[in-house]
gemmi code that builds the backbone of each chain (N, CA, C; Angstrom):
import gemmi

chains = {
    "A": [
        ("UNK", (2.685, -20.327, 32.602), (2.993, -18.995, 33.140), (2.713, -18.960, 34.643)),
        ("UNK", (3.762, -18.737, 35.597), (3.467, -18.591, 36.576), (2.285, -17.298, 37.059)),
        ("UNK", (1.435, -17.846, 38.005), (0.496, -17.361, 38.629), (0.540, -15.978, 38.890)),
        ("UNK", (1.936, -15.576, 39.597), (1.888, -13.886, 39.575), (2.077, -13.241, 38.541)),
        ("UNK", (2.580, -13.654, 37.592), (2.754, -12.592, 36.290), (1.518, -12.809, 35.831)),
        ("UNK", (0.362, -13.708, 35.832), (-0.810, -13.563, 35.104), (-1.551, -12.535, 36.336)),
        ("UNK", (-1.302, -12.863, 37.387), (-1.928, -11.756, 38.597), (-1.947, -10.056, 37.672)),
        ("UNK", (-0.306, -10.050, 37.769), (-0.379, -8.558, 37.527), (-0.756, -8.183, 36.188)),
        ("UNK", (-0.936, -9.147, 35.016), (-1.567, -9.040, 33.592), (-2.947, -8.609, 33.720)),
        ("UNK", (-3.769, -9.107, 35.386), (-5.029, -9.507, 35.474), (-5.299, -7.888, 36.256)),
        ("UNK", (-4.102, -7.377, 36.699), (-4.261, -5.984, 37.353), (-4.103, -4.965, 36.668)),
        ("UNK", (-3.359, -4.753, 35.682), (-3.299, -4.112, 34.621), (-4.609, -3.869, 33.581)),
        ("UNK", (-5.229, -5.287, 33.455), (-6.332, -4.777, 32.244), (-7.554, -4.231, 33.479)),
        ("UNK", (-7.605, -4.713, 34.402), (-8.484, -4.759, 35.387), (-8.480, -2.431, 35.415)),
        ("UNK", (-6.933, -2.363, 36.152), (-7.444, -0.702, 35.905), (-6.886, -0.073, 34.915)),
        ("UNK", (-6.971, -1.085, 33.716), (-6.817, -0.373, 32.406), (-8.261, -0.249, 32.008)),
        ("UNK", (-9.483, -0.926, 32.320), (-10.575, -0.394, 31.883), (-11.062, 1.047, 32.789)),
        ("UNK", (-10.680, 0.574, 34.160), (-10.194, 2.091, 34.166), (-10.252, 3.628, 34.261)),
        ("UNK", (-8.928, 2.859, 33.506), (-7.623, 4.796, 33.034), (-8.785, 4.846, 31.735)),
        ("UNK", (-9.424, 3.929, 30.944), (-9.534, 3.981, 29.783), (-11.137, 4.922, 29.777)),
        ("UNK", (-11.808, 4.628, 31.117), (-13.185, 5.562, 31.103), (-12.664, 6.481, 31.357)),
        ("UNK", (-11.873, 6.908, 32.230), (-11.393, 8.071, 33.040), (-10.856, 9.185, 31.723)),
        ("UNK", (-9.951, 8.285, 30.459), (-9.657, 9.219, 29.274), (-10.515, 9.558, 28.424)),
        ("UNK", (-11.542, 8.459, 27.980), (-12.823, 8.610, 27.380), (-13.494, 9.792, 27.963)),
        ("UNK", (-13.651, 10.087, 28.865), (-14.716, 11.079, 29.576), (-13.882, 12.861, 29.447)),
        ("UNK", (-12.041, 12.447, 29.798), (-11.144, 13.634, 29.906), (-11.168, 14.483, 28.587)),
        ("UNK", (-11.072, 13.339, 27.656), (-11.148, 13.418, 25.806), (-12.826, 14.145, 26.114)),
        ("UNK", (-13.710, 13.753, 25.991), (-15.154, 14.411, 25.202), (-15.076, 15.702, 25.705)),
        ("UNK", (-14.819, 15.793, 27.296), (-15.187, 17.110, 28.414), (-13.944, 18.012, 27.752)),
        ("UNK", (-13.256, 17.319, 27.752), (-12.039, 18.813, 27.140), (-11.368, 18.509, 28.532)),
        ("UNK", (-11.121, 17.843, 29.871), (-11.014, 18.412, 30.860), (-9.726, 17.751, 31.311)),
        ("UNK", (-8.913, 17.944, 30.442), (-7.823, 17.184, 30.880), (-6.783, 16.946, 31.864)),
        ("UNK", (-6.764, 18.213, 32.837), (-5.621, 18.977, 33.621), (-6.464, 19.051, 34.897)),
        ("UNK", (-7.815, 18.960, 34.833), (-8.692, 18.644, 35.835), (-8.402, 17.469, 36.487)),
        ("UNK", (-9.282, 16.437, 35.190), (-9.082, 14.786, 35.231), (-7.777, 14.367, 36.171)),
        ("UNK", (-6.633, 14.748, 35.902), (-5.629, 14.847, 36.296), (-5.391, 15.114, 38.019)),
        ("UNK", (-5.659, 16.138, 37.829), (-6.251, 16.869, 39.307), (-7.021, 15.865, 40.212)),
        ("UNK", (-7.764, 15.746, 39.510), (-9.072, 15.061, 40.183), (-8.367, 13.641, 40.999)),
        ("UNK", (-7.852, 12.548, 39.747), (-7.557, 11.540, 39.818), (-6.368, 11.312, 41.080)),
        ("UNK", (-5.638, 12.586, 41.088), (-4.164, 12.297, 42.283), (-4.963, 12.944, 43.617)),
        ("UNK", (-5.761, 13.579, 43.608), (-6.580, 13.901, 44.399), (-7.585, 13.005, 44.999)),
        ("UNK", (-8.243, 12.101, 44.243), (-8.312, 10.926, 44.584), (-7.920, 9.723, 45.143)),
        ("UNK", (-6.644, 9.736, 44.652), (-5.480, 8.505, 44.886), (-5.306, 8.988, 46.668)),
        ("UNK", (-4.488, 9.805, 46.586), (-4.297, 10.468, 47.868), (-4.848, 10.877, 48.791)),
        ("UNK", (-6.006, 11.189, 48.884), (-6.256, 12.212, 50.400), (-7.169, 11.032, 50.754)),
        ("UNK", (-7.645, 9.557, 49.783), (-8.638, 8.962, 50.572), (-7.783, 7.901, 51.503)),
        ("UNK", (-6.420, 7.844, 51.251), (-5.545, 7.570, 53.197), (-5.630, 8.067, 54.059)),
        ("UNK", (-6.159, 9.106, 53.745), (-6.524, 10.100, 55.038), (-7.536, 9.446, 55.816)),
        ("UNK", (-8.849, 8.978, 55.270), (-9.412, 8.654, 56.160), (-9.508, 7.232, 56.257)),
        ("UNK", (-8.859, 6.128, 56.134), (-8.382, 4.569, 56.733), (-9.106, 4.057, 56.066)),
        ("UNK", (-10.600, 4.221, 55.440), (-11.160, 3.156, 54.917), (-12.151, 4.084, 54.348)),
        ("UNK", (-12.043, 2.679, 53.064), (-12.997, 3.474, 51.754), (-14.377, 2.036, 51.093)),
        ("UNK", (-15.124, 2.342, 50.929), (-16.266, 1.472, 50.468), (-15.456, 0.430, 49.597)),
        ("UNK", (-15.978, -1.097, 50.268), (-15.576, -1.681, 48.847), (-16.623, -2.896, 48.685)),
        ("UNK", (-17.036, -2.934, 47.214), (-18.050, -3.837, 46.718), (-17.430, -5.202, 47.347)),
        ("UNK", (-18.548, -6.187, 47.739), (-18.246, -7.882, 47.744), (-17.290, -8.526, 46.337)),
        ("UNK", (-18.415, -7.637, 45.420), (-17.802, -8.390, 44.154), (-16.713, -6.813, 43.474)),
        ("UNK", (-15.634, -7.609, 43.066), (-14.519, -6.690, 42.696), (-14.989, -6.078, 41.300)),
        ("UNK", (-15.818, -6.809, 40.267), (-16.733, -6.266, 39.071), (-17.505, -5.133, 39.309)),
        ("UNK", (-18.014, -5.525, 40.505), (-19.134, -4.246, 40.625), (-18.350, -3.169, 41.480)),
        ("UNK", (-17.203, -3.244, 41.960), (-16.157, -1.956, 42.319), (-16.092, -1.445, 41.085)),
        ("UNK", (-15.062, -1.977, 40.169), (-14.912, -1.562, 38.898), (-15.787, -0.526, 38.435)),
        ("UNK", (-17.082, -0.994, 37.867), (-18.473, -0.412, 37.625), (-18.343, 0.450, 38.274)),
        ("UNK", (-18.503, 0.700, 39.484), (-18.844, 1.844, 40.369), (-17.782, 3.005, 40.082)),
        ("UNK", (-16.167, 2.428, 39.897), (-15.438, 3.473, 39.754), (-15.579, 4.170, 38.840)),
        ("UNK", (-15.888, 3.498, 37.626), (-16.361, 4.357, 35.890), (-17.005, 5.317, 36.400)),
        ("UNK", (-18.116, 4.986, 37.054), (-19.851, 5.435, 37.133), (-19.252, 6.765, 37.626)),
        ("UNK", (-18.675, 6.619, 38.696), (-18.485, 8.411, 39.792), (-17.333, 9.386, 38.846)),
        ("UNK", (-16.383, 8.354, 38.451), (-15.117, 9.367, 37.678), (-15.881, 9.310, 36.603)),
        ("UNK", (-16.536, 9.294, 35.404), (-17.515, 9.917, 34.699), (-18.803, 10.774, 34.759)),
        ("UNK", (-19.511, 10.812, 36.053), (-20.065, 11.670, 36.990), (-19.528, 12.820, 36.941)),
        ("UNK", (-18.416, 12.982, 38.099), (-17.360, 13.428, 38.385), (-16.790, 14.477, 37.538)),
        ("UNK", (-15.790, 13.938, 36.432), (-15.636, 14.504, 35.153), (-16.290, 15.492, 34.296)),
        ("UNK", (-17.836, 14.586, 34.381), (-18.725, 15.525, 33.542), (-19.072, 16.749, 34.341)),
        ("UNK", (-19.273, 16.898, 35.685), (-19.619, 17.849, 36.444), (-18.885, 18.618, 36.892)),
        ("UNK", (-17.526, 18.446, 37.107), (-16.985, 19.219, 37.718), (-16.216, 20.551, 36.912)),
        ("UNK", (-15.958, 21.494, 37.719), (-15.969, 22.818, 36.696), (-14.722, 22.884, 36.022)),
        ("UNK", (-14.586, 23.600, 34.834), (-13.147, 24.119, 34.125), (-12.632, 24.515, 34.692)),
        ("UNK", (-10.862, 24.645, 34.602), (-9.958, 25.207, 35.042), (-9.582, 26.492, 35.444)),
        ("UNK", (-10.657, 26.645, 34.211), (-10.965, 28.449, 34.026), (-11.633, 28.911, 35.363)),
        ("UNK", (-12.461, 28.162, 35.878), (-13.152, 28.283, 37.076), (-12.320, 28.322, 38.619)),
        ("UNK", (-11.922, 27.321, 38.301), (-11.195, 26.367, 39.633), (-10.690, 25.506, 39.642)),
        ("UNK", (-9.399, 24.934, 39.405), (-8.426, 24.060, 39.236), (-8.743, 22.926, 40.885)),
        ("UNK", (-8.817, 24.081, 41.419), (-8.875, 23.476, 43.363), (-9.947, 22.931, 43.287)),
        ("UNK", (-10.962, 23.253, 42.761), (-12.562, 22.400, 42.681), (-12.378, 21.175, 42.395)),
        ("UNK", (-10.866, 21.013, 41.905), (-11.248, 19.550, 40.697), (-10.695, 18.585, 42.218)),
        ("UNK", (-9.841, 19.065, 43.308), (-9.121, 18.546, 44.233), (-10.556, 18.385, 44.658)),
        ("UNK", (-11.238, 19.159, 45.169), (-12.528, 18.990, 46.393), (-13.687, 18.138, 45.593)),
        ("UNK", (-13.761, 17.755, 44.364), (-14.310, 16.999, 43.943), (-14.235, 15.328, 44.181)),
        ("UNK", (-12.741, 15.241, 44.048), (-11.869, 13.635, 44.537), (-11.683, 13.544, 46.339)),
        ("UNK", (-12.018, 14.791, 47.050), (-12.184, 14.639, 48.544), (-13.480, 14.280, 48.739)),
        ("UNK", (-14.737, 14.941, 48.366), (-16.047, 14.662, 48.699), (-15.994, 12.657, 48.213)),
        ("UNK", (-15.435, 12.938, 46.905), (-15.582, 11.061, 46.534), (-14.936, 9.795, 47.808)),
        ("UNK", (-14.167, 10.730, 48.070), (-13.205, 9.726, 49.462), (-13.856, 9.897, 50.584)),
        ("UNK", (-14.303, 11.110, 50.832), (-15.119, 11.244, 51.813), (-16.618, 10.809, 52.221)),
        ("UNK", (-16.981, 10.730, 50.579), (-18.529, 9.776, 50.600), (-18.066, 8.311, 50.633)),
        ("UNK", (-17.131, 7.794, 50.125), (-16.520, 6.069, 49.746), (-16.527, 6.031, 51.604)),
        ("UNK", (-15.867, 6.564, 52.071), (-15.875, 6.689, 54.072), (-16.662, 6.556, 54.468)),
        ("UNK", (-17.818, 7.620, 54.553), (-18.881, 7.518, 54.992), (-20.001, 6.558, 54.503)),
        ("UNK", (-19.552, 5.405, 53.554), (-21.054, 4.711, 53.083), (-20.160, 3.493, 53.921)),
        ("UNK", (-18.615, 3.176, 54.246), (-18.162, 2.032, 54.534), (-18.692, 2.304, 55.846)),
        ("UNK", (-18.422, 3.376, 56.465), (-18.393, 3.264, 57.975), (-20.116, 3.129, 58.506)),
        ("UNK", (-21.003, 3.114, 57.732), (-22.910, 2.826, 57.643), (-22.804, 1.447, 57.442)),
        ("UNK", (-21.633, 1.260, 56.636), (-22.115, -0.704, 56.161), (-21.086, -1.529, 57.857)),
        ("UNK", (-20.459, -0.560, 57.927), (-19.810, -1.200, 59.395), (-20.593, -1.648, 60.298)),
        ("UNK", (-21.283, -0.553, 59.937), (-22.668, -0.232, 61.356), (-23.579, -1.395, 61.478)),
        ("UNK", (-23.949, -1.194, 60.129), (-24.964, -2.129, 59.921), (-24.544, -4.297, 59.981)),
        ("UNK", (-23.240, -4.056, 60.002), (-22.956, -5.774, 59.917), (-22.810, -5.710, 61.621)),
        ("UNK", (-22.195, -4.471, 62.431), (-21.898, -4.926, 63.787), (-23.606, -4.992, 64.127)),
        ("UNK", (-24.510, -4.606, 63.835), (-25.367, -4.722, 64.200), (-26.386, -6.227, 64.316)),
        ("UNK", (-26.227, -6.298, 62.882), (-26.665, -7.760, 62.476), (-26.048, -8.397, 62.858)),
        ("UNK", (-24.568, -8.544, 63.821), (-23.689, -9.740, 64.116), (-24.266, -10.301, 65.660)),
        ("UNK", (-24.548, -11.452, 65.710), (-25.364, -12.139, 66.464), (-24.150, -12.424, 67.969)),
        ("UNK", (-24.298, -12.012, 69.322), (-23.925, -11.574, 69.965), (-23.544, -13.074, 70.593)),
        ("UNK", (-22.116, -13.177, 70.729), (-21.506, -14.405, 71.652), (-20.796, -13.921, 72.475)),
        ("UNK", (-20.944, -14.933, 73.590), (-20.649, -14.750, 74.983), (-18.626, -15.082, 75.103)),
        ("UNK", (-18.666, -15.824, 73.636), (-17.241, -16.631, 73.370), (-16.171, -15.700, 73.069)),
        ("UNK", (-17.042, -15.035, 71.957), (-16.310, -13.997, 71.227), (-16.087, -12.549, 71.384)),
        ("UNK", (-16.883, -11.924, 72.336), (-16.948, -11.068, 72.747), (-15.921, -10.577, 73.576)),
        ("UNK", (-16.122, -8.689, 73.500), (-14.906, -7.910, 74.777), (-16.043, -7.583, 75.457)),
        ("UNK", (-15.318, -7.354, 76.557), (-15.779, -7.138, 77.670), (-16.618, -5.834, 77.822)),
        ("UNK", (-16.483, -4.856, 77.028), (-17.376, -3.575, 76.769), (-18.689, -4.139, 76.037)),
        ("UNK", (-18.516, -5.296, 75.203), (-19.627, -5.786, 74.527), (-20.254, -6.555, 76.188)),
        ("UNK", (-20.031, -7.704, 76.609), (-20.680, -8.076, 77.616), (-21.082, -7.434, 78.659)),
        ("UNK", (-20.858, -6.159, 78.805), (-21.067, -5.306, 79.775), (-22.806, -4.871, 78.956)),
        ("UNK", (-22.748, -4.274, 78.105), (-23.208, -3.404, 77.083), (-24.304, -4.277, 77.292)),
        ("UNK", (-24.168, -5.847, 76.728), (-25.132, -6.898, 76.633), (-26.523, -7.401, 77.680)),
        ("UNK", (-25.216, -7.080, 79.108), (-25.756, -7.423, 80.229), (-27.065, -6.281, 80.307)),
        ("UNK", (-26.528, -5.227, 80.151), (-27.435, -3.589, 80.610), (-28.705, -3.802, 79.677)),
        ("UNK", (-28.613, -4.269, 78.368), (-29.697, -4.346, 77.273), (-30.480, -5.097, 78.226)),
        ("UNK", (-30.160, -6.735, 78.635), (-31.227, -7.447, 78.855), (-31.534, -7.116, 80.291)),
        ("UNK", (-31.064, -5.931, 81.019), (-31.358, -5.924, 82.005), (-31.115, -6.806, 83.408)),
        ("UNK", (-29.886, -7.474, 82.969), (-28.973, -8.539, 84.093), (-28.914, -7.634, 85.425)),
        ("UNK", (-29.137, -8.605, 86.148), (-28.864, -7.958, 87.826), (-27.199, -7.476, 87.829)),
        ("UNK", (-26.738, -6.518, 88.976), (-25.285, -6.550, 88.717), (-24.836, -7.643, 89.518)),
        ("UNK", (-25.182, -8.617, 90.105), (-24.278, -9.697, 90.507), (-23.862, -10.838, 89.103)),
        ("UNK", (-25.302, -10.533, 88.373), (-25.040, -11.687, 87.427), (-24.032, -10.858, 86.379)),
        ("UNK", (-24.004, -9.734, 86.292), (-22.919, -8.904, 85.278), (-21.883, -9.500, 85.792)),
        ("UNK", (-21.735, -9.142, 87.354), (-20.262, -9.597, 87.694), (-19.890, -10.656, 87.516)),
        ("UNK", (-20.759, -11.806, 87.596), (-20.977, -13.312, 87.513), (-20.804, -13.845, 85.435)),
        ("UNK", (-21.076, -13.201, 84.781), (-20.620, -13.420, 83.649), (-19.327, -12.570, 83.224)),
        ("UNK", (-18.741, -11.720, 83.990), (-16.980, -10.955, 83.449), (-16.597, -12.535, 83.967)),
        ("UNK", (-16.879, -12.674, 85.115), (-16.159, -13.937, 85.840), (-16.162, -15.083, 84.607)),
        ("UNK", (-17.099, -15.574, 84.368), (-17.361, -17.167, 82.997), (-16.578, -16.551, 81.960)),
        ("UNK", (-16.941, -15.362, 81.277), (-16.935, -15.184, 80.242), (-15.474, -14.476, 79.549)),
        ("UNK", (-15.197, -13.453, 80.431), (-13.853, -12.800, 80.058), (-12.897, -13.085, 81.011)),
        ("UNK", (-12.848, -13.282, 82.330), (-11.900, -13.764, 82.793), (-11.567, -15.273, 83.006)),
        ("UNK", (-12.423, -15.715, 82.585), (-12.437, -17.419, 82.409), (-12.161, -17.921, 83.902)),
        ("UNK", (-12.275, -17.623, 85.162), (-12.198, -17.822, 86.259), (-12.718, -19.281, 86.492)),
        ("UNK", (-11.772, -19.790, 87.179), (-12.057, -21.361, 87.649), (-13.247, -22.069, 87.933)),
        ("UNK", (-14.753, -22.483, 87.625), (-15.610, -22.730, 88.869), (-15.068, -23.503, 90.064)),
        ("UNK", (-14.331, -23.918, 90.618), (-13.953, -23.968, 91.830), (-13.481, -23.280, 92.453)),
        ("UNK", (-13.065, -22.682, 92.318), (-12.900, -20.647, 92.378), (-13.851, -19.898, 92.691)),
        ("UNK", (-14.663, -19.568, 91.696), (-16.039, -18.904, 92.029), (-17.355, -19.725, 92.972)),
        ("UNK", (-17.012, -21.304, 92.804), (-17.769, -22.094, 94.190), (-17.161, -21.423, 95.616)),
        ("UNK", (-15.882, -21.142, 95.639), (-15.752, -20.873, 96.725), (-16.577, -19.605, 97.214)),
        ("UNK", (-16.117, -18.875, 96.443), (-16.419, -17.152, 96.451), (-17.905, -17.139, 96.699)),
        ("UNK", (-18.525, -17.948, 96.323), (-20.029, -18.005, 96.429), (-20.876, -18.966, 97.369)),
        ("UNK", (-19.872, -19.596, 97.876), (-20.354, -20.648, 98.956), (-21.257, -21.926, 98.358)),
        ("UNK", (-20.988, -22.176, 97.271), (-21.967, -23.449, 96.610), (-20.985, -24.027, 96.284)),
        ("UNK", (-21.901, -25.596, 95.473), (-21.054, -26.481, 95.042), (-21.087, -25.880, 93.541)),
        ("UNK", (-19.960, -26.625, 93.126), (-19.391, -26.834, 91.414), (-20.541, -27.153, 89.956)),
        ("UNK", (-21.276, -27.534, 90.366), (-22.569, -27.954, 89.691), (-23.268, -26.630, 89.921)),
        ("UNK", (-24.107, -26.245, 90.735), (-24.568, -25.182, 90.678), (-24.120, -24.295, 89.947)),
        ("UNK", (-22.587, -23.520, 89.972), (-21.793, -22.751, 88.789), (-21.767, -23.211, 87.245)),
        ("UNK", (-22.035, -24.816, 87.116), (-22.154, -24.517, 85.951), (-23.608, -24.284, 85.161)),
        ("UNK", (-24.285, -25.027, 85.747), (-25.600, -24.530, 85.651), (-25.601, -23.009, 85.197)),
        ("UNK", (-25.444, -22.177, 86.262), (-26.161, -20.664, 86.436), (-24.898, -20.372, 84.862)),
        ("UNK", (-23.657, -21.274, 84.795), (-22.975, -20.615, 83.412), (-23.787, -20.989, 82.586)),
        ("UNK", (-24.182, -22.190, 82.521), (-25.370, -22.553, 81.305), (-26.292, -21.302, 81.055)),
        ("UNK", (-26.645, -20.989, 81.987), (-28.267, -20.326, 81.705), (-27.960, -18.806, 81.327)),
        ("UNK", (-26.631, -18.184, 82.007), (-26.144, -17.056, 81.697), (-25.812, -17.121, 80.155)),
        ("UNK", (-25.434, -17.992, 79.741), (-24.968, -18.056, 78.414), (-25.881, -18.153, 77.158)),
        ("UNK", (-27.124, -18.753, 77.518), (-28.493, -19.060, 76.805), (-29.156, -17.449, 76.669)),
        ("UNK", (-28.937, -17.179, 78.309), (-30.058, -15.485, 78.335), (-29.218, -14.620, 77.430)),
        ("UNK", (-27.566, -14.635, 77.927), (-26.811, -13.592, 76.918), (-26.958, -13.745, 75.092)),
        ("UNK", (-26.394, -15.347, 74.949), (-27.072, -15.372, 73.522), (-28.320, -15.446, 72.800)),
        ("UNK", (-28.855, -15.262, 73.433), (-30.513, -15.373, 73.145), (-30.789, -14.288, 72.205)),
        ("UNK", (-30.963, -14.362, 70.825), (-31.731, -13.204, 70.241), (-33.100, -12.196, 70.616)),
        ("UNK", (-32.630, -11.272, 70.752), (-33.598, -10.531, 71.330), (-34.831, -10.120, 70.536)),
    ],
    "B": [
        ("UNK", (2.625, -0.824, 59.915), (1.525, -1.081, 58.673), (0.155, -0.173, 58.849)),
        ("UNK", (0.537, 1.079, 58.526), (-0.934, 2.219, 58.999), (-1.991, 2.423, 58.156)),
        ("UNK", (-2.424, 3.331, 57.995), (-4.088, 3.577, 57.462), (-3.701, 3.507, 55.957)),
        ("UNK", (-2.466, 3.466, 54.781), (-2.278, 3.464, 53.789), (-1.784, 1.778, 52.987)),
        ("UNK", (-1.316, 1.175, 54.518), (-0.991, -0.108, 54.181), (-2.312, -1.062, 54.412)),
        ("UNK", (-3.489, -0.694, 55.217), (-4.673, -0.869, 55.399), (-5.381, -0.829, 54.135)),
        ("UNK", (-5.543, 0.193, 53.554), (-6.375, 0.251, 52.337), (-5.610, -0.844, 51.161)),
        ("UNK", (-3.895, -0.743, 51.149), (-3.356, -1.290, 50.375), (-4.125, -2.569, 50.371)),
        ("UNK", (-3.337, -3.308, 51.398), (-3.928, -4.563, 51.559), (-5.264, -5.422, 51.508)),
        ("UNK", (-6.031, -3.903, 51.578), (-7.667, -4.799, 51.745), (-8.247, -4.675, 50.349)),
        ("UNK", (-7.528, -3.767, 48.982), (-7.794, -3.891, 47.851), (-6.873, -5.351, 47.160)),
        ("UNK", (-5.919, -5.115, 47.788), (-5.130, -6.483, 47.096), (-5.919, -7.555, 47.147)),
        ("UNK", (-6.266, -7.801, 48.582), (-7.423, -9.225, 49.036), (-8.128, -9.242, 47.996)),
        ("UNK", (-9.160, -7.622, 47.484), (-10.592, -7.876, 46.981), (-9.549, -8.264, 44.882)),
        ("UNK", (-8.450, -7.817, 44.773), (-8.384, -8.157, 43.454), (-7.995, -9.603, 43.266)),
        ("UNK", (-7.100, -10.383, 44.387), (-6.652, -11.334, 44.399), (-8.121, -12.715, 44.571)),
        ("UNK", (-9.381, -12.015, 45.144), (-10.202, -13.069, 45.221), (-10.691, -13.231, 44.016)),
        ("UNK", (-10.879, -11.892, 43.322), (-11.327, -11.694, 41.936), (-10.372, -12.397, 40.776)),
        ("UNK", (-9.554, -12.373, 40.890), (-8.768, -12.864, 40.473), (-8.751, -14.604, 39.969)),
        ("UNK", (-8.942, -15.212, 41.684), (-8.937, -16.420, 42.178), (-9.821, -17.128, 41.251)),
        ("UNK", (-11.037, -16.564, 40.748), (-12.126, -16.683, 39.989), (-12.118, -17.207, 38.812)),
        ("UNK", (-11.396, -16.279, 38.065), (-10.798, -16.590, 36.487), (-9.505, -17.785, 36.586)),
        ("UNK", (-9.195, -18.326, 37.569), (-8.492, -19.889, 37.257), (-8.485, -20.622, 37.626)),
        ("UNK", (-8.303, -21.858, 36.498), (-9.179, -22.765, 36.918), (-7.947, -24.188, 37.340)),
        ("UNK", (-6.516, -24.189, 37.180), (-5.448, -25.049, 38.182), (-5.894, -24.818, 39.074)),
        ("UNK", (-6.073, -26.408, 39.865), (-6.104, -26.174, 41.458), (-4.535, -25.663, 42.393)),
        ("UNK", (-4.328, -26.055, 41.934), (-2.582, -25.516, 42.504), (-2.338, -23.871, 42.600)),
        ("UNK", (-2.876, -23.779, 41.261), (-2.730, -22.313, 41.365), (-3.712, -21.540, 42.585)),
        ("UNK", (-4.521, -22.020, 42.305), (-6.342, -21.347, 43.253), (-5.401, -21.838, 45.134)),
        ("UNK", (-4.643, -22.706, 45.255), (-4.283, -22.755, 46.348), (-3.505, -21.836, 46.713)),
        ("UNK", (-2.358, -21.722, 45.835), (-1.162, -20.824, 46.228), (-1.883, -19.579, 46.244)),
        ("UNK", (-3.364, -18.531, 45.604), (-3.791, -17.759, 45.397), (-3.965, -17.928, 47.097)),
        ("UNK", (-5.108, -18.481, 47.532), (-5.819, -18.898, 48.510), (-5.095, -18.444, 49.591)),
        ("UNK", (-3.250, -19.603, 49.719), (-2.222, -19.042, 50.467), (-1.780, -17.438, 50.916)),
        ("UNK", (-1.851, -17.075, 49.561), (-1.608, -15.870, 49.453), (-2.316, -14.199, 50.388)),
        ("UNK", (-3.707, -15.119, 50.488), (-4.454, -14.132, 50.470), (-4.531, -14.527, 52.137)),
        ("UNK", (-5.234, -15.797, 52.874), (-4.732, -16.116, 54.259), (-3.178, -15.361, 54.911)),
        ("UNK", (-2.098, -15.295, 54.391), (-1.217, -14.586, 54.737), (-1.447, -13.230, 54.937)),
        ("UNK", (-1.979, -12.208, 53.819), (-2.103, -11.039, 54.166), (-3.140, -10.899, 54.894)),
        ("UNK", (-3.977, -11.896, 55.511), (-5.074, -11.453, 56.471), (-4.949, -11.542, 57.382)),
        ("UNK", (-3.637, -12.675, 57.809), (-3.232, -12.679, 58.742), (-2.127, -11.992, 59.475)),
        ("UNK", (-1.394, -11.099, 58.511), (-0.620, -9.907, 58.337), (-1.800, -8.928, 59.151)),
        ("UNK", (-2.774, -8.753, 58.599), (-3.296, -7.582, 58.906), (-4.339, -7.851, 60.757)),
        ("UNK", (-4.343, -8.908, 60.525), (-4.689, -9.336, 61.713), (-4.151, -9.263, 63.064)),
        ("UNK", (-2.569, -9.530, 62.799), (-1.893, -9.358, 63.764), (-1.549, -8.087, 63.828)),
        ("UNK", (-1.647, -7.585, 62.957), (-1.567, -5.304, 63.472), (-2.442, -5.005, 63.773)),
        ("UNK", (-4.105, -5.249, 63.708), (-5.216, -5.179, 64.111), (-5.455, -5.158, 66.292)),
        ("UNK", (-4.858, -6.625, 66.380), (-4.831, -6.856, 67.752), (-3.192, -6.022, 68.628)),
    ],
}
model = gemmi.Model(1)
for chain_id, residues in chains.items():
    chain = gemmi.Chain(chain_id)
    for i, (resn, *xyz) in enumerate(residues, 1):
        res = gemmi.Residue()
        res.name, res.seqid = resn, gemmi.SeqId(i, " ")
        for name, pos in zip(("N", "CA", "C"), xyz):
            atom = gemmi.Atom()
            atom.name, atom.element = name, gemmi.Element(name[0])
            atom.pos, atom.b_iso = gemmi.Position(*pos), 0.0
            res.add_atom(atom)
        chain.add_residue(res)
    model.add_chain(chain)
structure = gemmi.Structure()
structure.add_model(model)
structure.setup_entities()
């Protein structure tokens, strides 16, 4: 059997477990027209905001989705109440899935260990100000680092020899990557 | 490719790695592999 038809066999049972909590929970609650509600309300408005939490492991997404649309389900009010509640129920879920991705964003740009290679130029700027770089040497690393400027180029500009520039690139590059 | 083809794509990645998991042809785990390098690199180049 070719590979994609077992793909989409493998996508099917995958959110057939699911549709299958999501009915389990619609069935006990009575809440069927909610569930409903809830679920396209879900689907939809979380494009609105570009990005939504997602587990490393695709199992423990799964898990998580049961966990909130059975949450969810069980809590949220009858029809009799508020049909629209069942919409603002599947917004707060998109809107919390947003707000926990855009904390885990935070937290990896944070932990990401700062190169002189890989970096924009708002980062090396940013970098320079942390460690407290003189502004010649700021200017002196846009030069190495983002504009890749010649050292025979910047020997001139600076009145030294070629060796000296690479040096001071050496050492600029050690202080910038240097864990703080 | 906007904020709906974004989400598309970055769930496809996470089912297709999941996926990748449960088989065990190497041929297949490549063409998976292929598969998934392409759309990252799809999304990469709308990124920049």
């Amino acid at each position: 059997m070719n590979w994609r038809v077992k793909f989409r066999l493998f996508q099917v049972s995958t959110y057939g477990i699911v549709f299958a909590d999501i009915a389990v929970f619609a069935v006990l609650t009575g809440k069927y027209i909610e569930t409903v509600a809830l679920f396209i309300s879900f689907v939809t408005l979380r494009y609105a905001f570009g990005k939504t939490y997602h587990s490393q492991s695709f199992w423990w997404c799964i898990f998580i989705s049961c966990l909130i649309f059975a949450i969810a389900i069980t809590f949220m009010p009858n029809k009799g109440v508020s049909i629209l509640s069942c919409v603002a129920f599947g917004l707060i879920i998109d809107y919390l899935a947003y707000k926990y991705k855009d904390y885990d964003d935070l937290i990896r740009q944070r932990n990401k260990p700062f190169n002189v290679d890989t970096c924009t130029q708002a980062e090396l700027i940013s970098r320079c100000d942390e460690i407290h770089l003189s502004e010649e040497n700021k200017k002196l690393a846009i030069e190495f680092f983002i504009k890749k400027t010649k050292h025979s180029e910047l020997a001139d500009i600076l009145c030294i020899d070629e060796k000296s520039i690479t040096v001071r690139k050496h050492r600029l590059k050690q202080k910038l990557n240097k864990k703080i | 490719m906007g904020k709906w083809g974004f989400l598309f794509f970055s769930e496809k990645i996470a089912q297709l790695e999941a996926f990748k998991e449960t088989l065990k042809d190497a041929d297949e785990i490549a063409q998976v592999d292929e598969t998934i390098a392409l759309i990252k690199s799809k999304m990469d180049e709308v990124k920049a």
